[in-house]
Every structure is written in C-alpha cells, then in structure tokens.
LOROKE-777894 format. One line per field, with one value per residue (C-alpha): y, x, z; residue number from 1; residue in one letter; chain. Coordinates in steps of 0.05 Angstrom, whole numbers, plus 5000, padded with zeros to 4 digits. Layout:
# residues N
Y Y/... .
X X/... .
Z Z/... .
i NUM/... .
aa A/... .
ch A/... .
END
This chain:
# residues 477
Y 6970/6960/6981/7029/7064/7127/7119/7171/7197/7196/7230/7286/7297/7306/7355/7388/7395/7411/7461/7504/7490/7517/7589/7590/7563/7606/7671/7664/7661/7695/7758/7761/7768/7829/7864/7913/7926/7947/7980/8028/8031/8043/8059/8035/7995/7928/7940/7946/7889/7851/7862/7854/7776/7775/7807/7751/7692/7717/7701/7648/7610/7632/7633/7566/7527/7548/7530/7466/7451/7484/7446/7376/7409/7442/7394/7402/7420/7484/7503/7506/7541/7594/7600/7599/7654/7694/7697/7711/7773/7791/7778/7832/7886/7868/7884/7953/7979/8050/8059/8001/8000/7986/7922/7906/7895/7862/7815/7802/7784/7744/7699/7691/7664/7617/7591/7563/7532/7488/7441/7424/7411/7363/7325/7321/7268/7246/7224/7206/7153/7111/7058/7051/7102/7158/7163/7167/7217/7253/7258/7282/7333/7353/7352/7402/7452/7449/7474/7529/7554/7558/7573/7635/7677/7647/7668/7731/7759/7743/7789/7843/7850/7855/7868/7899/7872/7887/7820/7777/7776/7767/7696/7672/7677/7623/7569/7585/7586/7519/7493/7521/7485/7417/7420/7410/7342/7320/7265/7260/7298/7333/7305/7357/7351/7406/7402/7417/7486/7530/7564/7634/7666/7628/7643/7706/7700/7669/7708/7785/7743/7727/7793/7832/7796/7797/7873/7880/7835/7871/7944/7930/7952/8016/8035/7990/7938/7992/8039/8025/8018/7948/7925/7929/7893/7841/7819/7825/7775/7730/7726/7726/7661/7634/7642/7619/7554/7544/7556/7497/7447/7463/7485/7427/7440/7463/7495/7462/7400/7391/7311/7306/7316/7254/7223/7214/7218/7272/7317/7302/7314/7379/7395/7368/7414/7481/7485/7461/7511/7566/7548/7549/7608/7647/7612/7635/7717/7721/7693/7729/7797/7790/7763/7829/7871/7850/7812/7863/7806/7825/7796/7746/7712/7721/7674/7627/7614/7567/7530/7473/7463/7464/7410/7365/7375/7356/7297/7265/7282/7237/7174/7199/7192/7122/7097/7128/7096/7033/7040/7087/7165/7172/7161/7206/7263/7255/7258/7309/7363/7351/7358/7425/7445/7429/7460/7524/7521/7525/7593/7618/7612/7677/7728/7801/7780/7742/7682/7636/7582/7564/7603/7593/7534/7476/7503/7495/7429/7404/7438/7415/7334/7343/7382/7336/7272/7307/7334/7279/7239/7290/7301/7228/7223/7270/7256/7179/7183/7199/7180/7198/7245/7287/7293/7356/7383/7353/7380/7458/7441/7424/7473/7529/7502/7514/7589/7609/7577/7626/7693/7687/7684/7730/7778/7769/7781/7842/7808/7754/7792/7842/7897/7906/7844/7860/7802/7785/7791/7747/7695/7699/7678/7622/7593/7609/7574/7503/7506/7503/7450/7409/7410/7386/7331/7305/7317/7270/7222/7215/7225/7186/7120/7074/7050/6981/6978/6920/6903/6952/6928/6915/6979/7023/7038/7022/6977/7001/6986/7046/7096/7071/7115/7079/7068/7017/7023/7042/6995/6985/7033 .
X 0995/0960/0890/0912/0974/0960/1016/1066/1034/0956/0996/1020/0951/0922/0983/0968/0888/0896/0940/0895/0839/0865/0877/0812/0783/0831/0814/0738/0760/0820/0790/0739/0785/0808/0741/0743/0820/0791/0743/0779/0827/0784/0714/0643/0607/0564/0546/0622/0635/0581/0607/0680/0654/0594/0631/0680/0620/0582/0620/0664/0593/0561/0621/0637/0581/0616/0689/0669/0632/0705/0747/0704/0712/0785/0826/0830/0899/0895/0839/0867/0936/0890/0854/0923/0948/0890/0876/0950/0938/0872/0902/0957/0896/0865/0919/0934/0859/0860/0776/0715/0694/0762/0776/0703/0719/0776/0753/0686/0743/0790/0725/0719/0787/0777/0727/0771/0808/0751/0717/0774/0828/0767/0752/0833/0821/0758/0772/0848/0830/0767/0747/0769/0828/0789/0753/0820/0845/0784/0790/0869/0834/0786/0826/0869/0830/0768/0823/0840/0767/0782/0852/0841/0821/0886/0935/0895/0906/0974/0982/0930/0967/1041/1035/0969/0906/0942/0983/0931/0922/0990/1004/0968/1036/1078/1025/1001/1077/1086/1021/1049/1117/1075/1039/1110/1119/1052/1055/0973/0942/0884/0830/0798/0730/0743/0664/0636/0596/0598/0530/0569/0501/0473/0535/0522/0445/0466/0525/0466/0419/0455/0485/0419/0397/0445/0452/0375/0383/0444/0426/0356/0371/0393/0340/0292/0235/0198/0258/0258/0338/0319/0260/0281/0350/0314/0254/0309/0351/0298/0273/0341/0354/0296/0307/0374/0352/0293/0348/0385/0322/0338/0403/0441/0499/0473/0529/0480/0455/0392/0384/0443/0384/0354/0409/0384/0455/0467/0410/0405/0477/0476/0413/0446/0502/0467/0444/0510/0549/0505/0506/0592/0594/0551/0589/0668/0637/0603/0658/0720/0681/0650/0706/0743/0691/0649/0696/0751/0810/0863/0863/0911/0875/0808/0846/0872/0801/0789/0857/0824/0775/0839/0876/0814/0804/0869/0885/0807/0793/0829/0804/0736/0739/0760/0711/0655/0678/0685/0608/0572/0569/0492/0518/0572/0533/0473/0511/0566/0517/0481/0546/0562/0489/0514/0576/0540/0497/0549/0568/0508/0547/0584/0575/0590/0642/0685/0720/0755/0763/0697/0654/0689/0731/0677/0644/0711/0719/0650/0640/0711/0689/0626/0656/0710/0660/0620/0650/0700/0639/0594/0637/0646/0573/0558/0614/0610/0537/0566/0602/0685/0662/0615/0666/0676/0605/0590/0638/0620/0551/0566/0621/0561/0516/0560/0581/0513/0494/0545/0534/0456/0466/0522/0470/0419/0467/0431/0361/0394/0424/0376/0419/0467/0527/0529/0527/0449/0460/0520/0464/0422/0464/0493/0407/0400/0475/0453/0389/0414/0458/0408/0367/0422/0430/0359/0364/0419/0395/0328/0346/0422/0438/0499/0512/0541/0610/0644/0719/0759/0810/0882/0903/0857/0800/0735/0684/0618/0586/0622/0591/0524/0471/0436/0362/0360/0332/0389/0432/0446/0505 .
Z 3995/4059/4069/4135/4098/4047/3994/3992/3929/3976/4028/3981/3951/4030/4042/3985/3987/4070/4050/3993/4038/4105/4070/4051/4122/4160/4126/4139/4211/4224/4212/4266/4321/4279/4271/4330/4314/4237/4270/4311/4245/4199/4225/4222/4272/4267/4195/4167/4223/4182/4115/4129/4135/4095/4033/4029/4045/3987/3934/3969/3974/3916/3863/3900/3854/3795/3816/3815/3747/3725/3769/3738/3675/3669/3718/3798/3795/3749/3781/3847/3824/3796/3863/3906/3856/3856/3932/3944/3913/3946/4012/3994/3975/4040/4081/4045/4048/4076/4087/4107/4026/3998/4050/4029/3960/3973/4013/3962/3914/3964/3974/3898/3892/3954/3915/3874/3924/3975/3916/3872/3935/3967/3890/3891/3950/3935/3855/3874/3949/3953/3999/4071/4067/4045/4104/4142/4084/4093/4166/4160/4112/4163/4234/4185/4151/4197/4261/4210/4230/4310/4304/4268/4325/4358/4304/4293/4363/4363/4303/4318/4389/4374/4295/4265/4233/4171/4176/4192/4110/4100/4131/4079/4028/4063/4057/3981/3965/3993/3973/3900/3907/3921/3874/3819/3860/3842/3790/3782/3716/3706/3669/3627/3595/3541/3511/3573/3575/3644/3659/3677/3679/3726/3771/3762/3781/3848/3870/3854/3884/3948/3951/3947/3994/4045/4040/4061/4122/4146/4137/4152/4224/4204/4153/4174/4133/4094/4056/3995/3997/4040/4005/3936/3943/3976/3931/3881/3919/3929/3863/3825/3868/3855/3779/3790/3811/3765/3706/3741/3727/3658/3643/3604/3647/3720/3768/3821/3796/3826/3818/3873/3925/3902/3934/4009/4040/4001/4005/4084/4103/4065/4109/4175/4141/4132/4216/4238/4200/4213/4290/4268/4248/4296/4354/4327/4312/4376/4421/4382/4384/4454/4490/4472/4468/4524/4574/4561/4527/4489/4418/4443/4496/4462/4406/4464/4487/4426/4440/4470/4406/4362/4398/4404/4329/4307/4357/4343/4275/4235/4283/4272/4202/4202/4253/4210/4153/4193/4228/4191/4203/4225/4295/4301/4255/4314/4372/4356/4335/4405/4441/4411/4435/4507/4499/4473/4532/4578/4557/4587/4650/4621/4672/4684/4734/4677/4691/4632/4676/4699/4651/4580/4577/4591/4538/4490/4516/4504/4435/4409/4433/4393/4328/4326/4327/4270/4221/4181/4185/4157/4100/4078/4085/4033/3984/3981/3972/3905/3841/3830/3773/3810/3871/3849/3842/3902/3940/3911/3930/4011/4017/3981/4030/4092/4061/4047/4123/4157/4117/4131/4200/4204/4160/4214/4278/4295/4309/4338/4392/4397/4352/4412/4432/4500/4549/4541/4468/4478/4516/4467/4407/4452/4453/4388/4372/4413/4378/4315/4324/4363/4287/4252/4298/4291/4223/4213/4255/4227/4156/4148/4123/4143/4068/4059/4033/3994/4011/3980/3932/3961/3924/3959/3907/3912/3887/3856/3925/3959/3903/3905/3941/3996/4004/4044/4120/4170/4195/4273/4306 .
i 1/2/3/4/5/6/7/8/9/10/11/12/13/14/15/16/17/18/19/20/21/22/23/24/25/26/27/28/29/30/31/32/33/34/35/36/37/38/39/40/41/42/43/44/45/46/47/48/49/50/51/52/53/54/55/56/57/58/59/60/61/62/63/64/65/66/67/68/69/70/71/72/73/74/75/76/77/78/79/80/81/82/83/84/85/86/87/88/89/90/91/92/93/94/95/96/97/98/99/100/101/102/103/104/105/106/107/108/109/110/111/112/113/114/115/116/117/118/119/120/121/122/123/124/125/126/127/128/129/130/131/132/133/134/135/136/137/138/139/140/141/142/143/144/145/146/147/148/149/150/151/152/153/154/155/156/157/158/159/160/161/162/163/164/165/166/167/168/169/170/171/172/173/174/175/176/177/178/179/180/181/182/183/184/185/186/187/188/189/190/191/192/193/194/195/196/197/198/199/200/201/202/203/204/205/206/207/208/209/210/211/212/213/214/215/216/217/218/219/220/221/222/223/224/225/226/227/228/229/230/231/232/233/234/235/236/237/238/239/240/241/242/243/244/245/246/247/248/249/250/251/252/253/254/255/256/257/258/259/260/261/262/263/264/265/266/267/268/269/270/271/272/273/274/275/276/277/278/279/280/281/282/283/284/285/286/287/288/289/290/291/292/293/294/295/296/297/298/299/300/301/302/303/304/305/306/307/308/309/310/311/312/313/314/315/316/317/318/319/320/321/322/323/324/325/326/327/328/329/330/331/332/333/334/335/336/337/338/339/340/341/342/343/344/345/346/347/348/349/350/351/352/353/354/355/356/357/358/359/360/361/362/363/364/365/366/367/368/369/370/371/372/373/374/375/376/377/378/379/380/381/382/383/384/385/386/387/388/389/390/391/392/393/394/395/396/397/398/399/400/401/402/403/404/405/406/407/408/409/410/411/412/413/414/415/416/417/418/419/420/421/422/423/424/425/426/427/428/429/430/431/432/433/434/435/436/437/438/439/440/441/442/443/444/445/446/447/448/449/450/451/452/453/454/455/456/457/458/459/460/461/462/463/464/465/466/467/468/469/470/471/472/473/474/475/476/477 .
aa X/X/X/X/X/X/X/X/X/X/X/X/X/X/X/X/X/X/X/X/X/X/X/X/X/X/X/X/X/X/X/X/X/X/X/X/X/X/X/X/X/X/X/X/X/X/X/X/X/X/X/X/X/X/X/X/X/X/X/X/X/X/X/X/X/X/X/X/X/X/X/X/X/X/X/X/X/X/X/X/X/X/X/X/X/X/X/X/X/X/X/X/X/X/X/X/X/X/X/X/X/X/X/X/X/X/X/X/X/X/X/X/X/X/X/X/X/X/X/X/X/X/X/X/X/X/X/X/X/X/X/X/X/X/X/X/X/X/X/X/X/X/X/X/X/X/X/X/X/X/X/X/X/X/X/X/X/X/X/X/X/X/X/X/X/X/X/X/X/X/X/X/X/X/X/X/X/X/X/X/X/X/X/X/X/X/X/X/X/X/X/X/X/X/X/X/X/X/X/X/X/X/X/X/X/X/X/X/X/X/X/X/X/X/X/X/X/X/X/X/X/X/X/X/X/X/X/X/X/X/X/X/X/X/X/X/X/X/X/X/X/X/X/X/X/X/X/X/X/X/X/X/X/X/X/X/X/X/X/X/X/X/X/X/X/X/X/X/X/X/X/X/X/X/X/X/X/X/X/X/X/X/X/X/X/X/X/X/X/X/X/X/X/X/X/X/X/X/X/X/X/X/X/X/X/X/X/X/X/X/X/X/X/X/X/X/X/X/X/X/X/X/X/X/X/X/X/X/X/X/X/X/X/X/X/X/X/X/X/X/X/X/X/X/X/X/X/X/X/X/X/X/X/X/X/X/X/X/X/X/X/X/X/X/X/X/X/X/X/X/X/X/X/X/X/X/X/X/X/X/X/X/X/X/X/X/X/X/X/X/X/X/X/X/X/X/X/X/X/X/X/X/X/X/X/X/X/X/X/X/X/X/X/X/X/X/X/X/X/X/X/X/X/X/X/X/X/X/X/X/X/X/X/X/X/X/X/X/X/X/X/X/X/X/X/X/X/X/X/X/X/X/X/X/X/X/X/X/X/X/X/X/X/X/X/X/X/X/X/X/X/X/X/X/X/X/X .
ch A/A/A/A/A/A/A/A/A/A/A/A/A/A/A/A/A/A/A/A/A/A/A/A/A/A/A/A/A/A/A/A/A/A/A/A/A/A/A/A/A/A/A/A/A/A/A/A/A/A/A/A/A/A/A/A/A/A/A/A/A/A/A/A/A/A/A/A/A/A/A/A/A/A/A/A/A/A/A/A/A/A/A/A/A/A/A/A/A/A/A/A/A/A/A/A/A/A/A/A/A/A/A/A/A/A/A/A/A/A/A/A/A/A/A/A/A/A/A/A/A/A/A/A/A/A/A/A/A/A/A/A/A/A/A/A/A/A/A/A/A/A/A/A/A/A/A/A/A/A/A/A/A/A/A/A/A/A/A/A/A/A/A/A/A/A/A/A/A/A/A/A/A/A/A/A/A/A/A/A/A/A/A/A/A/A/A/A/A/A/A/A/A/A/A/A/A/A/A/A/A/A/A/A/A/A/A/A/A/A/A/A/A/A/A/A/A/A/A/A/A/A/A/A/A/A/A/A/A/A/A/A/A/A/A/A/A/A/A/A/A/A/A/A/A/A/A/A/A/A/A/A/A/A/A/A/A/A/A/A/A/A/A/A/A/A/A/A/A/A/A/A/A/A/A/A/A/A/A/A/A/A/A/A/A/A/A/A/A/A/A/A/A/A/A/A/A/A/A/A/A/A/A/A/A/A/A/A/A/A/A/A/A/A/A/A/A/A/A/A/A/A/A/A/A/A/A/A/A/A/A/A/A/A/A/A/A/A/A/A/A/A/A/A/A/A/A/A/A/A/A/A/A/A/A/A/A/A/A/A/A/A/A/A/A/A/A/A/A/A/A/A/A/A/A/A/A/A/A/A/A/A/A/A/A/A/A/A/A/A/A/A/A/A/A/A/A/A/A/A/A/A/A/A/A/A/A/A/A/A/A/A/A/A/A/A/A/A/A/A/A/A/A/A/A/A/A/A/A/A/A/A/A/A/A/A/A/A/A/A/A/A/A/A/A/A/A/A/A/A/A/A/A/A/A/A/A/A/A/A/A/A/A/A/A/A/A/A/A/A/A/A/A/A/A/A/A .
END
C-alpha cells in the first residue's frame, strides 16, 4: 500500500473515531450559543450559565482518566459503543429538563458518557496507523472533530432560532446511530487485558475533587471568599486532588500514570495543551454569549461568526498534520498559538457601534490560520511521544488536560470579566484569551522536540524509532 493512501479499513477507523469524537466535541460547544435561550427558558443568570458547561466538563475531564485505563483494558471498541449508547440517552434527558438543576445533572452525566467516547476513538487510530499516515489520519481526525468545537455555535443558532434549545441535544442521535452502524463493518478486534485492575476510587477522588472545587470558584462571586459554603468545598477540592494524585505515585494501576511526564514531548505538549485550551474555551463562551447578548445577534448569526474558523479548519487541518509529521511539530505548535493571540487581539476592535465586518471577522480569520496550524500537530506530538499500548492512556491524559483547562476558566469567568460580560468585560477576556495562548506558544517552542523517524514500513506501521521518546537537542525547522 502506498505510504500517502489510508486503506479502506484506516479510512473506516478515522470515520468512525471522527465520528464518536465530534458528539462529544460538538456538545461541549454547541450549547453555548444556547445559554441565554436556557436562560430565558429556564432561569438563572451567570452562575446556571456556568454550570450548564462546567457540569458536563467535570466529569467529561475527570471521568475521562478512567475511560481510558478501561478502554486499554476492555477493548476501544466496547468502550466506545458504551459511551455512544450512554450519551445518546443523556442527550435525550437534556433536552426534556423542565428547571436549571435537572439540565445540570444531565449534562454532569452526558459528560461522563463522552468520556467514554474522546480516549478510546483517538487509541482506535493511534494503535490501528503508525508512521507517516498517522499524522495525516490524525490530522483528518482533527480538521473533523476539532470544527465540531466552532461549528457548534453555528448549528446551535440555527436550532435555538427556528426550533428551540431543546434540539440542540437532539442532533446528537443521527451521528451515534451511524457511528453505531460503522462500527458492524469494522473487521478490527478488541484486545482485552482481562487481569488488569481499574483504580475506581481514585476516579472517584478526582471527579469530588474537581467538582468541589469548581463549585467554590463559580459561586464565589455570589457568596464571596469567606462563607463557609465556598471555603469548605474548596480546601476539600484541593486536597482530594491532591490525594488523588499522590495515590497515583503508588497505585499499581494509576488512571493517570505519572511516569508519562518523564516523557519530554509528552509532559510539554500537555502543558502547551492546558493554556491553549483554556484560551479555547474562553474565546467560543465569550463570543457565543456576547455576540447575542452584547452586540444584539440572533443565535444564528452569532453561530455564523465562527464560519470562517470552521472552513479554515477543515480545508488546513489534514495538510497540517502531514507537514508536522514530515518537519516536526515544534514549529507549527509555536507559531499557531501566537497567531490565535493576534487574532484574539483583534477583537479588541469590538466596539459599541458593532460591525462584523471590520470588527469580528479578521479576528475569525486570523484565529482559524493559527488553530488550524496547531492543533493536528499538537496532538501527534503528544501521542507519538509514546508507545501503541499506552495510546489510550495517553490520549485520556491530553484530552483530561484540555477538559480540566476549559472548566477552570469557564469557573473563573466572573473575575475574568470583572463579574459583568458587557463589552469591557468582553475586552478583557479577549487580553486575557491572547495571553494565554501566547504561553502555550513559548512553551512549545522552548520545551518541544522534532523526534527522528525511521522509514516507515511499506505497510504503514512503524518502526521502534517512531515510538521512542526524544531527548535529543531540537532539530532545525
């Protein structure tokens, strides 16, 4: 087979892994173009705006770490029919909550079975293509699922305009049917490890831990740093995660296995991953809410405003991937995060007097160049820095890292914008956005390797080379 063709077989496995994991991407973003539609629905202001995406982060990125020691344990496949199953039916819930708790809940436990979904679709690829075509697998992967995160607000609007907010949840059934169907003309088989023990208790230590502590950063505005209703949950957090990952030095089966971060490539790019996801996530709330909110949109053109992103991603993506595989991804993992920065500066031209035109779409433009030069790069990074059997460990560990990235700052939106998103608010998170990414470039760039690859085999697998983690000094761009 030739080194630049996936096999039909390859190209099944991407379908099927872009699939699982644009329900999960889609439904972390979807639903902010819907929060001031739930919020005239239902009630509740910042707080419940909070939740509605912090509930479904918290688990999504904490349950995440467990999903994959089962999905390296118990076989990618049933693992992800499990998650497809079980957030079909937490999207239905969603969509038929009738106050702010109930869709709270429901979201919490559509995030747990997304979980299930993000590390064992990734491994699928990773364990399954190796050597030069994974990159380009990787970047199909990518210019898929990662649009799924700006075309939310698109598809949202559409529905929260001429439907209701209600079936926002709801497109999620044709694509976990399909993704079902697919996965019968699959001819790959799990490999199950049957004596391998799952540390539930330490997922359970970092899902209260997270939670605790998320609750004290977002209703710390309301009740402020001294109640005990803040404080308490939050030395709780801390020190439940903190426990949590002191049992993972010596747990015989860690959910987070803390040796990965010896790997440079690995422990860097999951840095470089934390500020650019963070900067991600602050960027898609701030512009979905404000652009209705503030700039008086409609859902539907609020959704539009990311258009440009979305085609960039999806024509760019895939090329990106191979060219990092081809050069090395410390380049593209600097510079991309730097162009975001710029393109979240340009919002800053946002005025009172709102034009799309002049004062929006630059930014778009810029931000979608630089996201689509970073992130198929960022994730081969990470996951060839390690072996086929911890693909899927490895892959919890990034997607946790990203998760965890956007709940924190969604959980500390109110001192970001100074507890109000009104246009200086809106400036404010745009600094705070480009500042952010700006750190993840420089921490890629100082921290990244270019790892030397052997040939790849005419079959597409890899040698030894492309597992090994690099040490070496970084190679010229």
């Amino acid at each position: 087979m030739s080194q630049s063709t996936l096999a039909p077989q390859q190209r099944l496995v991407v379908a099927i892994a872009a699939l699982a994991s644009f329900v999960a991407f889609l439904d972390g973003t979807v639903v902010n173009v819907a929060l001031p539609a739930i919020g005239r629905d239902l009630g509740g202001g910042l707080a419940t705006q909070q939740w509605v995406v912090d509930a479904y982060l918290i688990t999504l990125g904490a349950l995440i770490l467990l999903a994959g020691s089962v999905s390296d344990a118990f076989g990618r496949i049933l693992v992800m029919r499990i998650g497809l199953i079980g957030f079909g039916v937490a999207s239905i819930a969603v969509a038929l909550s009738l106050d702010p708790l109930f869709l709270i809940i429901a979201r919490a436990l559509q995030g747990a079975a997304g979980a299930f979904l993000v590390p064992s679709s990734l491994a699928l690829i990773t364990s399954t293509i190796r050597g030069p075509l994974q990159g380009k697998a990787i970047g199909t992967w990518t210019a898929l699922t990662t649009s799924a995160m700006i075309a939310g607000p698109l598809i949202g609007g559409l529905f929260v305009d001429y439907l209701s907010w209600r079936w926002v949840f709801l497109i999620n059934v044709i694509p976990i049917a399909i993704t079902l169907w697919l996965l019968t003309r699959l001819t790959a088989h799990d490999e199950r490890r049957p004596d391998t023990r799952i540390d539930w208790l330490g997922g359970t230590m970092c899902t209260l831990g997270l939670g605790a502590a998320v609750f004290a950063l977002i209703e710390q505005p309301n009740l402020g740093w001294t109640d005990p209703g803040i404080w308490i949950p939050l030395v709780c957090g801390i020190l439940l995660f903190t426990a949590f990952l002191l049992r993972q030095r010596t747990s015989s089966t860690p959910i987070l296995p803390l040796g990965l971060f010896r790997i440079r490539n690995f422990w860097t790019g999951n840095v470089a991953t934390f500020f650019i996801y963070a900067a991600l996530s602050l960027n898609g709330f701030v512009v979905a809410v404000y652009l209705q909110q503030g700039a008086g949109l409609p859902a539907t053109l609020a959704g539009l405003a990311s258009l440009p992103t979305t085609i960039l991603m999806i024509v760019l993506s895939s090329r990106m991937g191979t060219l990092a595989g081809r050069w090395g991804p410390r380049l593209f993992m600097t510079v991309g995060p730097l162009l975001m920065g710029v393109g979240a500066l340009l919002l800053l031209t946002v005025r009172t007097d709102f034009d799309y035109w002049w004062q929006v779409l630059p930014s778009m433009i810029v931000f979608g160049l630089g996201l689509s030069i970073t992130v198929s790069p960022l994730t081969a990074a990470i996951l060839g820095a390690v072996d086929t059997a911890r693909s899927g460990i490895a892959s919890a560990v990034n997607n946790a890292v990203s998760r965890v990235a956007g709940l924190l700052v969604i959980a500390a939106l109110a001192a970001i914008i100074g507890g109000s998103l009104d246009l200086d608010g809106f400036h404010r998170a745009a600094v705070v956005t480009a500042f952010l990414m700006a750190a993840g470039g420089v921490v890629s760039f100082l921290g990244i390797r270019n790892t030397k690859r052997a040939d790849a085999s005419a079959d597409g697998s890899s040698t030894p080379a492309d597992t090994a983690p690099d040490t070496s000094a970084p190679q010229s761009t």
